[in-house]
N, C-alpha and C positions, 0 to 999 in steps of 0.2 A: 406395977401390976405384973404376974407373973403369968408368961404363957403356959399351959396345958400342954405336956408332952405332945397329946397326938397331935395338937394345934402345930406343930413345929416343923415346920417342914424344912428343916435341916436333919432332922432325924430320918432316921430308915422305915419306910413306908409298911415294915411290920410292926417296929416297936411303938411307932405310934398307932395301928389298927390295937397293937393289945391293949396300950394304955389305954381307949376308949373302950374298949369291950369291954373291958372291967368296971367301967363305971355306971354302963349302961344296966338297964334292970330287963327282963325276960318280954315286956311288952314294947323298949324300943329296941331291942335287937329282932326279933320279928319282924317288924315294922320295914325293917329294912330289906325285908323279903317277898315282899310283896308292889306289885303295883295299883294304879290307880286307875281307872278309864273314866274320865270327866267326857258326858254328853253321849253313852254308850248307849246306842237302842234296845230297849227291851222289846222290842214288839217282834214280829215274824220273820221281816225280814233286815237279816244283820250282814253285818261283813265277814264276819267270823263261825264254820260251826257251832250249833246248839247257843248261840249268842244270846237268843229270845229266852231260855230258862238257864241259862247258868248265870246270867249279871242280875247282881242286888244289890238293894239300896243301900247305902248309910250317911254317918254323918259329917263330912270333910271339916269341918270344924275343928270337933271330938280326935279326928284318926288322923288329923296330921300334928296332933300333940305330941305323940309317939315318936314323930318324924319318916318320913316314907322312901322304899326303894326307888322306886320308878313312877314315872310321868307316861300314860300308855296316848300314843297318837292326836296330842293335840293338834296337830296340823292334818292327821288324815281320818276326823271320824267327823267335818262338814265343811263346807267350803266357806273358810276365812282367809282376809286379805294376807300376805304373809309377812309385810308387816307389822300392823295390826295383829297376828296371832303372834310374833315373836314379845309382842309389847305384853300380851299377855301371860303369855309364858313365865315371862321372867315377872309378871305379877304374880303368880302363883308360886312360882320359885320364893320367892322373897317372901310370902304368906306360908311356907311349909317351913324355911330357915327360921321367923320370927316366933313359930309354935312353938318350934321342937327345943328339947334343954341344951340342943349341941349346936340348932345353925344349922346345919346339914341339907343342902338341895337334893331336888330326886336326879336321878338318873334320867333323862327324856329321851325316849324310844320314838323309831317312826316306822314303815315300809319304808325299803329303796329297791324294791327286785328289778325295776326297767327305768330308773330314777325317783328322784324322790316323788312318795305322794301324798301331794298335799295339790293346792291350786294353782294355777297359774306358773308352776313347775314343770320342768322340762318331762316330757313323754319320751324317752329313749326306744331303742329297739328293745324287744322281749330278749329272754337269756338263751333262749332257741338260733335267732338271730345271732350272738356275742360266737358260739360254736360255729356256724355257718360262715362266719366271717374269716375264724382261722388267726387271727390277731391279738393275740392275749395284751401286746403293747397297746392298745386303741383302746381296748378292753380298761385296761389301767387306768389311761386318761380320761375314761370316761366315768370311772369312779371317783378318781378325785374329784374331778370336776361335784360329783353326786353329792362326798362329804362335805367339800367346802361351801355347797350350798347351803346341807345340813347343819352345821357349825354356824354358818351367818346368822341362823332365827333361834341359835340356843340349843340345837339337839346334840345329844351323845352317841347314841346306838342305833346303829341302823340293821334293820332285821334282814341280810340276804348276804351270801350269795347263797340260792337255792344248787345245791350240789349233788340232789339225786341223778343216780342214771339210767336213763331210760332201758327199762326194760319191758314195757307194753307199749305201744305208742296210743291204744283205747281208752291209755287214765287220760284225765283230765284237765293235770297240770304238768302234761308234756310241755306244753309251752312257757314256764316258769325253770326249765329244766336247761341244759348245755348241750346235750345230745346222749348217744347209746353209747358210747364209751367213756373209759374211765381217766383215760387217758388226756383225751381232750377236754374233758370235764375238768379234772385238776391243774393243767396248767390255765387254763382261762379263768375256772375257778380263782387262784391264786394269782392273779392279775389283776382279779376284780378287789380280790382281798388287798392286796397290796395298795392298790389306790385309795382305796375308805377308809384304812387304817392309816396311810401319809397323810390326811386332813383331821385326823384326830381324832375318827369317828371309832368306834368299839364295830368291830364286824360280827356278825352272828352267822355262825354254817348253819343250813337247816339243809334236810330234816334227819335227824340222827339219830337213826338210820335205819335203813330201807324201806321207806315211804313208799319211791317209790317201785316194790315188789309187789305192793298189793295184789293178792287174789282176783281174776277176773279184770284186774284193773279196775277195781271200783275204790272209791277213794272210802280210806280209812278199813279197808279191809285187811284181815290177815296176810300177812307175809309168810310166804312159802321160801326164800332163798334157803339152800342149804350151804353150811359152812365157808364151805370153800368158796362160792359165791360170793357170798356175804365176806368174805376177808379179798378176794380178787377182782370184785367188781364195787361191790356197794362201797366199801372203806376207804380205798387209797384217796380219792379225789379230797377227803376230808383232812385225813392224814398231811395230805402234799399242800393244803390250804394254809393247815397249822402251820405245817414246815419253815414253808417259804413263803404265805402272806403275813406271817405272823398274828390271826385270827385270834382278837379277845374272850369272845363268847361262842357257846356252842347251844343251841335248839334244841332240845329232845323229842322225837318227833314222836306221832299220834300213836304209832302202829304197833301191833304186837309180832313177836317172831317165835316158832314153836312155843306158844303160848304165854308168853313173858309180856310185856308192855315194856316199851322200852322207858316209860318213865318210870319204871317200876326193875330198872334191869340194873345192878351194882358191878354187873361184870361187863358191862357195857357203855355206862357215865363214870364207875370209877376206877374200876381194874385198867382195862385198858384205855380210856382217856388221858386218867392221869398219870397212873400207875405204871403203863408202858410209853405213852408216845411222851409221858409230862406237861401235860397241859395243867396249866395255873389257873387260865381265867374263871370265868362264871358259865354256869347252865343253868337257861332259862327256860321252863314250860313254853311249851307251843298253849296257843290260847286256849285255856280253859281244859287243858291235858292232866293236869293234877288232878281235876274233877272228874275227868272223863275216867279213872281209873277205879272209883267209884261207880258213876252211872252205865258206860259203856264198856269198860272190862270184867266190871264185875270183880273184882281183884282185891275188894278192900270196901268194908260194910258200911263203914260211918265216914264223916268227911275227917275226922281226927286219924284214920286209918291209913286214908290217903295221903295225906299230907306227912305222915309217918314214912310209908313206904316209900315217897317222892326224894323225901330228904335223905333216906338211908343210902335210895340209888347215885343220888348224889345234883338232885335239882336244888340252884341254889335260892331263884326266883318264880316266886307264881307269875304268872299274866294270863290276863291282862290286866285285870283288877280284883280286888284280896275275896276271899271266900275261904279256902282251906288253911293258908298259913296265917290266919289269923285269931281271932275270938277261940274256936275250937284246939286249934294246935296251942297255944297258952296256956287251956284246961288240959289238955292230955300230957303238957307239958310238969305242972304242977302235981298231976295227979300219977307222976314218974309210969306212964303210960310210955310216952316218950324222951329220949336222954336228952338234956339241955344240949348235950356235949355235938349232936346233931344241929342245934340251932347256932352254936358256936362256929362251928366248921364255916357254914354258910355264910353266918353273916363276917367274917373274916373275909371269906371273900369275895365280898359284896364291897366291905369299904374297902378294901384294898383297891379296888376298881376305883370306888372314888377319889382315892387318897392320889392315884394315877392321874387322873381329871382334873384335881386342883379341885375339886368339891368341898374339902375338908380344910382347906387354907383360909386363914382369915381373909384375906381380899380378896378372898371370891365374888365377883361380881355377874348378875345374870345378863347375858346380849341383849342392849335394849335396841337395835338399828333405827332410822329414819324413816329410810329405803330400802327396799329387800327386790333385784330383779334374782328370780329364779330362774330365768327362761331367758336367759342373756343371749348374743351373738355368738357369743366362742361356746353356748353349748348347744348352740342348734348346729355350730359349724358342725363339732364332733359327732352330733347326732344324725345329721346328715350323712357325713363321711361311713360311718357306723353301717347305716342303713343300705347304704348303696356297696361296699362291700358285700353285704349279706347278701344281697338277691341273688339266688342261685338258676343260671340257662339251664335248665335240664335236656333241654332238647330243639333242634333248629335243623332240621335235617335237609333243607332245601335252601338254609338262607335267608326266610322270609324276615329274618330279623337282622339288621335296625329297620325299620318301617322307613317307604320314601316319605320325605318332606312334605309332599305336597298330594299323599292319597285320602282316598275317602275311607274313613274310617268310621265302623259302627262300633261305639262301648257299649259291653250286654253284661247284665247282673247285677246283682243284689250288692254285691261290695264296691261297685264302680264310685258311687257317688255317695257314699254315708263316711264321716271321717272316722268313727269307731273303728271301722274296716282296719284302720291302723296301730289297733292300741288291742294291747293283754290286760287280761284279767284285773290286774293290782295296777294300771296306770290308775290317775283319781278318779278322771272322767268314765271309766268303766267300773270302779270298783266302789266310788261312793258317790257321784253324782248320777247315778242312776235314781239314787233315793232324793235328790233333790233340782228336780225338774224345771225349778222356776229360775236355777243356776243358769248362768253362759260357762263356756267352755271353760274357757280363761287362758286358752293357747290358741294359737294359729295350728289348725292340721290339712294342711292341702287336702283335696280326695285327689283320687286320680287320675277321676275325669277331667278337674281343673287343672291338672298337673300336667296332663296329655294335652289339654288346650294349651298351654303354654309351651310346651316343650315346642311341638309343630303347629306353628300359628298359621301357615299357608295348608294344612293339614282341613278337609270336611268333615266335621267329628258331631255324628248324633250320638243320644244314645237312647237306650230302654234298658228299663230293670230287668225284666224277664219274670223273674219270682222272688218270694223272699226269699230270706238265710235259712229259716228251717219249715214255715207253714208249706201247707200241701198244698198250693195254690199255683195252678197253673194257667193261670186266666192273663196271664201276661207273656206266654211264651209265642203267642202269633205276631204281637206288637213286635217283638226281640226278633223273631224269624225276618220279618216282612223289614226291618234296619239292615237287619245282616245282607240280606239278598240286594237292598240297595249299593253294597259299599264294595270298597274293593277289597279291603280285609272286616275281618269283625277280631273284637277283643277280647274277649269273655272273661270279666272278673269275678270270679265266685271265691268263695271260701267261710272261713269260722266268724261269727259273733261272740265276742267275748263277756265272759258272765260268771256268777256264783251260785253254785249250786242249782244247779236246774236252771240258770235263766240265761244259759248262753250254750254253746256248741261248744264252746271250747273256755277253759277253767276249773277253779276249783270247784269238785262237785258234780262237774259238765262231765261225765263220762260218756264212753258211748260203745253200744253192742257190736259195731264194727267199724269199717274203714270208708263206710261208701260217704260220698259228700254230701253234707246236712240237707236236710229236705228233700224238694225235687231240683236241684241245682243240677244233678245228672240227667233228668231228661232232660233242662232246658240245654245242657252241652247238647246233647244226641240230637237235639232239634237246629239247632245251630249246625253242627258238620254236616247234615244234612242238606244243607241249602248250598254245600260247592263250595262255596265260598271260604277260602281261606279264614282257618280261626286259629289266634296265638291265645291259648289261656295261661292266666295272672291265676296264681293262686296267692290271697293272703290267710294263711290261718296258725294255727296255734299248733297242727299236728300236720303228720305227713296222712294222704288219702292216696286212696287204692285208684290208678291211675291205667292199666293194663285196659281197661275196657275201651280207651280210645288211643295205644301206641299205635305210632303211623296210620293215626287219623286226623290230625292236628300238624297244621304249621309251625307251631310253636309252643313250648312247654316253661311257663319262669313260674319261680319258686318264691317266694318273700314270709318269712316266717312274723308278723303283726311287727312289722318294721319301724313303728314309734310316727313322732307329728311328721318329720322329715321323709318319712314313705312314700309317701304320694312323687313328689321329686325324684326321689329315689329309681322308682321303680320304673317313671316316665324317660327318666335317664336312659335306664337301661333298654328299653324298646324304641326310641330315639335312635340311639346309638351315640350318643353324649359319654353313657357310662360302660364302659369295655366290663361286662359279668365276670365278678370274680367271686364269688362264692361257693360254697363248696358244702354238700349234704352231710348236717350233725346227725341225723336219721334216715335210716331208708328208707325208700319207696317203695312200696308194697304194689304187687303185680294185682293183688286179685282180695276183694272187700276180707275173705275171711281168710283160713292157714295162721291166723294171730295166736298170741301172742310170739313176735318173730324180731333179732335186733343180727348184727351180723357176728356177734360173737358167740358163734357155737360150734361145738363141738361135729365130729363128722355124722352121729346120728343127727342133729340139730339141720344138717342140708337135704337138698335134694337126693335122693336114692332108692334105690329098685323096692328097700322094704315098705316104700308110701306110694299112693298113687299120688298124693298132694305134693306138691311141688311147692317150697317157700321163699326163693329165690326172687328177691327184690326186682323192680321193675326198674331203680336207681339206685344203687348201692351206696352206704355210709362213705364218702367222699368224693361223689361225684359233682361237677360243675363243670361246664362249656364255657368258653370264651368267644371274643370277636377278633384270637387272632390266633395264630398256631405256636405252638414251642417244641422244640427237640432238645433232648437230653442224650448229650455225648460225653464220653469221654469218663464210662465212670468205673473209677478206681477201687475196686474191691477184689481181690483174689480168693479163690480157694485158701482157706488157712486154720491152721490150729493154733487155740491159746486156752489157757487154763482158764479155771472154773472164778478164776480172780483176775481175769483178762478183760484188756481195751483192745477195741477193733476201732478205725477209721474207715466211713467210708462214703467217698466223694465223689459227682457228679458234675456236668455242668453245667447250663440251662440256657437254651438262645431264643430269644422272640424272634422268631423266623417270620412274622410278616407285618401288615405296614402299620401298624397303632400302638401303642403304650397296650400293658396288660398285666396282669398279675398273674402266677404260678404257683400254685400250693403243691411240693414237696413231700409224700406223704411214705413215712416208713414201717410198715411193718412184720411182722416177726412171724415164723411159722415154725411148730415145734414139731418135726415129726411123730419120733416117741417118748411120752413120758411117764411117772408113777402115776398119775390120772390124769385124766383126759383134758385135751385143753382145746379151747377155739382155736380154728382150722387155722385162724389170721387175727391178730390185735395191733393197734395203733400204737406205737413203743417212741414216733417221733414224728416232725412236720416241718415244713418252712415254706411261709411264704416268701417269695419273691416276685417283687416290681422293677417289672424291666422295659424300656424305652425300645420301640421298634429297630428290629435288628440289634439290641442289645444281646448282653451274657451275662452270669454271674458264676461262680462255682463254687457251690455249698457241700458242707462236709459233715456227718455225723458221724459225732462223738458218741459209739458205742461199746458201752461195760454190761459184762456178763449181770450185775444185778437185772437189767433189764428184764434178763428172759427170767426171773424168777417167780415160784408159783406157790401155792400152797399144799405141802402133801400131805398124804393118809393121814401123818403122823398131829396135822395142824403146825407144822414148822413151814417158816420161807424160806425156800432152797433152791438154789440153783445147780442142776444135774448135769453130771457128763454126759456128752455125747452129741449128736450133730445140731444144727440149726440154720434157719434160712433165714438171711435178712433180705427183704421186699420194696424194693422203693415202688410205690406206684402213684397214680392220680387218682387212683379210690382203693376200695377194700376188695376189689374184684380187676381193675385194669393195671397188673404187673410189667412195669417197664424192665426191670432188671432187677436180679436175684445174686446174693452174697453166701456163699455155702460157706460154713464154721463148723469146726469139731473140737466142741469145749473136751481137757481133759482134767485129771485127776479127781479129788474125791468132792461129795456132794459138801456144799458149802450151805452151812443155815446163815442166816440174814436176820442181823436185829434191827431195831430203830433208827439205824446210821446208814441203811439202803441210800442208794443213790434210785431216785424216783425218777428225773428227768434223762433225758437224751440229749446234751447240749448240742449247737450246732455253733458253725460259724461260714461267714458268708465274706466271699473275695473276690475281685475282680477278676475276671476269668484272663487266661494267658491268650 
């Protein structure tokens, strides 16, 4: 018997994609453009925009005769065991190779944005938290850990790392996001990427690009970023993903930018995707985006139109499941409406992914496991670890924090004792078992208040709700008052409910007209500081809130961005004093509910100044965090100096835990341009280092600084790096400069291609 070239995997993974192409006919190269979504709701409420009128029927029978691209979310559209769902996976698996003329399994897609979602899968921190942490190495391991989950029950592509950057904190998947910079965004980014892709898994960037810029912050709204923006802020984090995570697939995300849709943009999926940075892999529709260019862009009359346009931009896959690249694009195909030579492109490389996967090999065999734990020891360890990192002290101005042992403590609020309080948007338990009630969790998630019972067990711990997350219902704020006044601190845990489209405070969809805290969660503060009584408030939510209305009215100010199942511990740690706060803000803090949309990278009109009366200056600026113990930075090595426009600078510090506990130090470097061809933020994030140091320790960390760094976009649309002066900035935020490195780059402006150095390396030594 003779094998079939592409069968051959000794051959080279093109000459076998063409030898199949060639044999295939126009309805199974299609076929392989599309996915599927088995168990998808049509009714109102979906997991996905427009989910209720964009998913229809057909025959899986009939359509996986063809053979099919993708497998859309069997594990996360209900809750099934997850062994049990891998057994059937690879049932179907095996039912799509048996149809089809070649054998060929689909590709299986799932969510991973704060771990996989499926059931009884570990709940992680949100990606809000992964920025706040400052650790792109924890970051790493916490993706592997994600893939190799992934890979246990059969899945290939996991849909994340979400690599927008925050530039409203109002939208609604701020908490899906890494924070307002780009900087921190790409290298964590590419941390996360590097980990999913070392288990084998395909990584998808989303949302590409500038999701999120939307207008008003309302999701799926027009993007307003202009050029230079959009190449300086929106791009690189993607860019540095590809670079250095080596990311398979890319997302094309909902939005349009001066009027383009970007699944509908060529200079946007293939000039510069492919064409400049050279990306190979695949680009896949965001859910039902294809369609949407139709129904809500308006861009394209017929679904054969769409699916036209999509392709040319350069989308290689619909999802979730087939509508446009199917039945219609075959007729428009035939009826040379549309060039085959478009459906060739794509499905080239489509299976080239597969051919990558070992899809395409005769022994391909689908994962049937026994046992499937997804929620094991070593990843609640991480998750833990993760979590407790994250929480950021904002503020302790007397000390009240770590709480004694043995006081009376009142827990108040809505978030104290619900375990959702700890879980984003796309964990399962918020994103699909909302729709099925008669589910258990299928994870362990402390709340807090169980968390705080345990942490201080000689500790009097009531508590009251006060009010909900968002009802106007204040009929619980005398109960909350009359706790508090018994105790010697009160707690006050308020923050976000997490939800989709309308049914949470914070999520996809969840937008909001400003910064004040959901509901009346601010009067029941203002009723609580009222009573004298010492109050530390816990914030867990998805976005940063406008906090100014009670500075130096409060004992205490902690931060936790939906810190995953491990939160609750986490954060009890940290008001304990178990856990020494090392965290540090991916977003500011906004002084005052409105002055939005506001991030710290802006330009000197972008601050405070005589021509506004409005003042926009953060009430905690993009990298601030307190500790429980002090540190001094001596001894740092940076001169005055000149070096050309092709020039390395070093420049090294030293760092001592100057008092009596373990602690962490985040290292924070950035850049100030005084004058350049256009205008640039006052200050950007160009480099970082955490460092853990043992009481009374040192370390002494050095950055590796090249002129690529300070490079920007000019008039012209080139990346260039200009003579003339520069300030490098090490500080503990974007606002508290410890010491400043003065540079005078010389000779002539230098353009910058695809070989930029993006990162800052650093390196860390034992201090003398």
């Amino acid at each position: 018997m003779t094998t079939a070239p592409w069968r051959d995997p000794a051959l080279p993974a093109v000459a076998r994609v063409d030898d199949l192409l060639s044999r295939m006919t126009l309805e199974e190269k299609t076929a392989q453009l599309y996915g599927v979504w088995v168990g998808a709701d049509t009714g109102g409420d979906g997991v996905a925009p427009h989910q209720h009128d964009m998913t229809t029927d057909y025959d899986w029978d009939e359509l996986i005769t063809r053979g099919l691209g993708q497998l859309t979310r069997s594990f996360g559209t209900a809750p099934v065991d997850p062994a049990l769902g891998a057994r059937a996976l690879a049932r179907a698996q095996r039912r799509i190779a048996a149809a089809g003329r070649f054998g060929i399994p689909a590709v299986a897609h799932e969510e991973c944005l704060a771990g996989f979602t499926a059931w009884r899968a570990t709940a992680y921190p949100v990606p809000l938290a992964w920025g706040a942490a400052f650790d792109p190495p924890l970051v790493e391991e916490m993706a592997r850990r994600i893939g190799q989950d992934l890979r246990s029950v059969g899945v290939h592509q996991g849909l994340a790392p979400v690599l927008d950057v925050v530039r409203d904190p109002r939208w609604g998947r701020v908490e899906e996001t890494i924070g307002e910079d780009p900087y921190l965004v790409g290298t964590v980014g590419a941390a996360y990427v590097r980990g999913l892709e070392s288990a084998g898994i395909v990584a998808t960037l989303k949302h590409f690009a500038g999701y999120a810029s939307s207008v008003g912050a309302r999701n799926l709204a027009p993007v307003r970023a202009g050029t230079r923006e959009f190449a300086d802020v929106t791009l690189p984090p993607f860019e540095m993903a590809l670079r250095e995570g080596g990311a398979r697939s890319v997302m094309a995300a909902y939005t349009e930018r001066d009027g383009v849709p970007a699944s509908a943009d060529p200079e946007l999926l293939t000039q510069l995707l492919r064409e400049d940075w050279g990306f190979t892999g695949t680009v896949v529709a965001d859910y039902f985006g294809i369609g949407f260019l139709q129904t809500l862009h308006r861009v394209a009359g017929t679904p054969a139109r769409a699916a036209h346009l999509a392709l040319e931009a350069g989308i290689d896959v619909e999802l979730p499941t087939v509508k446009y690249y199917g039945d219609a694009l075959n007729a428009a195909v035939r009826a040379g409406e549309v060039p085959e030579a478009l459906i060739d492109r794509a499905a080239r490389r489509v299976l080239l992914q597969k051919c990558e996967l070992g899809l395409m090999d005769e022994d391909w065999q689908p994962e049937t496991p026994e046992t499937v734990d997804l929620d094991s020891a070593a990843n609640r360890a991480v998750a833990r670890r993760l979590a407790e990192e994250s929480v950021v002290l904002l503020d302790n101005p007397d000390g009240l924090l770590p709480l004694s042992p043995d006081t009376r403590i009142a827990v108040v609020g809505p978030r104290a004792a619900d375990a959702l309080a700890m879980l984003g948007c796309y964990s399962f338990p918020s994103h699909v078992l909302t729709h099925h009630p008669e589910a258990e969790l299928g994870i362990e998630i402390p709340t807090l208040l169980e968390s705080l019972r345990a942490e201080l067990p000689d500790a009097k711990v009531t508590f009251a709700e006060g009010c909900p997350v968002s009802d106007p219902d204040v009929t619980g704020i005398e109960e909350a008052v009359a706790r508090a006044a018994e105790a010697d601190v009160c707690v006050a845990v308020l923050g976000d409910r997490a939800g989709l489209f309308g049914r949470g405070t914070s999520g996809e969809g969840c937008d909001v007209a400003d910064l004040r805290l959901p509901g009346v969660q601010g009067a029941l503060l203002d009723a609580l500081v009222a009573t004298g009584v010492p109050v530390v408030l816990v914030l867990l939510t998805g976005r940063p809130y406008a906090l100014g209305r009670w500075h130096g009215r409060l004992g205490a100010v902690v931060q936790a961005f939906f810190p995953g199942e491990e939160g609750g511990p986490a954060v009890a740690g940290v008001l304990s004093g178990r856990v020494n706060p090392s965290g540090r803000l991916p977003v500011s803090v906004p002084q005052v509910t409105g002055g939005q949309p506001w991030t710290y990278l802006q330009p000197p009109l972008g601050l405070a100044g005589e021509v506004s009366n409005l003042d926009p200056t953060p009430l905690y600026p993009f990298g601030h965090g307190r500790s429980y113990t002090t540190f001094t930075w001596e001894d740092v090595d940076g001169p005055e100096t000149g070096l050309g426009t092709d020039g390395s600078y070093d420049l090294s510090l030293t760092v001592r835990n100057t008092g009596d506990r373990a602690g962490a130090e985040v290292v924070q470097l950035y850049l100030h341009d005084p004058v350049a061809d256009v205008t640039r933020p006052d200050v950007r994030l160009i480099g970082y280092q955490r460092l853990e140091l043992p009481a009374g320790g040192s370390a002494r960390v050095t950055f590796h600084f090249h002129t690529d760094l300070s490079a920007f976009t000019d008039r012209g649309g080139r990346r260039v790096v200009e003579p003339g002066d520069l300030e490098l900035r090490l500080g503990t935020s974007s606002a508290d400069v410890r010491h400043t490195a003065r540079l005078s780059l010389t000779g002539p402006v230098r353009v910058l291609g695809p070989d930029r150095r993006m990162r800052c390396e650093t390196s860390v030594a034992a201090a003398e």
